[in-house]
C-alpha positions as CSV (number, residue, x, y, z in Angstrom):
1,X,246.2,-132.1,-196.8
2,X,243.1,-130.3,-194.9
3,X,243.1,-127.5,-193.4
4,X,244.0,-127.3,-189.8
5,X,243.2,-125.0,-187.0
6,X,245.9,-123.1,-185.7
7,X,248.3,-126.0,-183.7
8,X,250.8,-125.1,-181.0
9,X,254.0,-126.9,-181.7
10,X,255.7,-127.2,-178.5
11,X,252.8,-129.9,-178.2
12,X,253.6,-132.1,-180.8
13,X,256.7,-134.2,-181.0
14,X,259.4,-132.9,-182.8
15,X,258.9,-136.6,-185.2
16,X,255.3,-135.4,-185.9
17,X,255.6,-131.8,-187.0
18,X,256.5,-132.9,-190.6
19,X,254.1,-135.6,-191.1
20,X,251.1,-133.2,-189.2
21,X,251.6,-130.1,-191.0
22,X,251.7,-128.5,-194.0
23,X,254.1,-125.4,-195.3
24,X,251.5,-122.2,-194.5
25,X,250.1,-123.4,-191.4
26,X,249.4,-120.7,-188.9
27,X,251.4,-122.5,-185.9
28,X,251.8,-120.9,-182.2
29,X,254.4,-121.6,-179.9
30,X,254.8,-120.3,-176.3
31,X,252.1,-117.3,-177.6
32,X,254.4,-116.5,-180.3
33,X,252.1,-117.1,-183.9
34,X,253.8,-117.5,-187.2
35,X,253.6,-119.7,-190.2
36,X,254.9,-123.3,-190.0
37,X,257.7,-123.1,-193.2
38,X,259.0,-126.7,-193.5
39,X,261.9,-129.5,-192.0
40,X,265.1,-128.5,-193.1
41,X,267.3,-132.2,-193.9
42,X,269.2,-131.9,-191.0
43,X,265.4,-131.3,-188.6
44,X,265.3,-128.2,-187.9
45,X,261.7,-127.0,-187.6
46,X,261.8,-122.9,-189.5
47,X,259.0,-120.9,-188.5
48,X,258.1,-117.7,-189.7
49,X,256.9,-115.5,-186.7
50,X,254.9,-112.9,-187.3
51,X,256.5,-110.2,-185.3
52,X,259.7,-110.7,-187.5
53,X,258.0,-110.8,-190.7
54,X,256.6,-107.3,-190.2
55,X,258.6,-104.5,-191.8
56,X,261.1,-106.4,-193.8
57,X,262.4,-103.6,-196.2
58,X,261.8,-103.1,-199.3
59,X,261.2,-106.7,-200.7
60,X,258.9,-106.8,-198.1
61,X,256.7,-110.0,-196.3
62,X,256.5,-112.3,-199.8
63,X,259.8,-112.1,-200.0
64,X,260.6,-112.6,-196.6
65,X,258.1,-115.9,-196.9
66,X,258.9,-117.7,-199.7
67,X,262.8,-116.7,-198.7
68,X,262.5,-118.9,-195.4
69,X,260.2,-121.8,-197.6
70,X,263.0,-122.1,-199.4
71,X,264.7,-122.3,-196.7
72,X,263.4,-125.2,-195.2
73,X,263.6,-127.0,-198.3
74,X,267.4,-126.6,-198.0
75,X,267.2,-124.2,-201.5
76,X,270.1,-121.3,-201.8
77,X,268.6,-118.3,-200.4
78,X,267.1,-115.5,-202.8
């Protein structure tokens, strides 16, 4: 896929947000910015907002990302 701008998601249609964009998009919603993660099986859409992702321990922000990728690929939690 190309890279898109930053998209807001409450403004595409819940259908679209899988086909539309790709796992590491910077995606806004309601102000809030974070990185678009993925479609779980059962649709929900897991976003990774940037206010949560900030100070996260120890293991820090990679682990924090690729824990909620994996995530949204329905993979066991690490």
């Amino acid at each position: 896929m190309k890279f898109q701008k930053t998209l807001d998601i409450w403004a595409i249609d819940r259908e679209e947000i899988a086909k539309k964009l790709q796992p590491g998009q910077w995606v806004t919603a309601g102000g809030a910015r974070g990185v678009y993660c993925g479609v779980k099986p059962g649709g929900t859409v897991v976003v990774m907002w940037e206010g949560n992702a900030k100070g996260r321990g120890p293991r820090g922000y990679s682990w924090y990302r690729r824990m909620l990728m994996a995530y949204a690929k329905g993979e066991g939690l690490r």
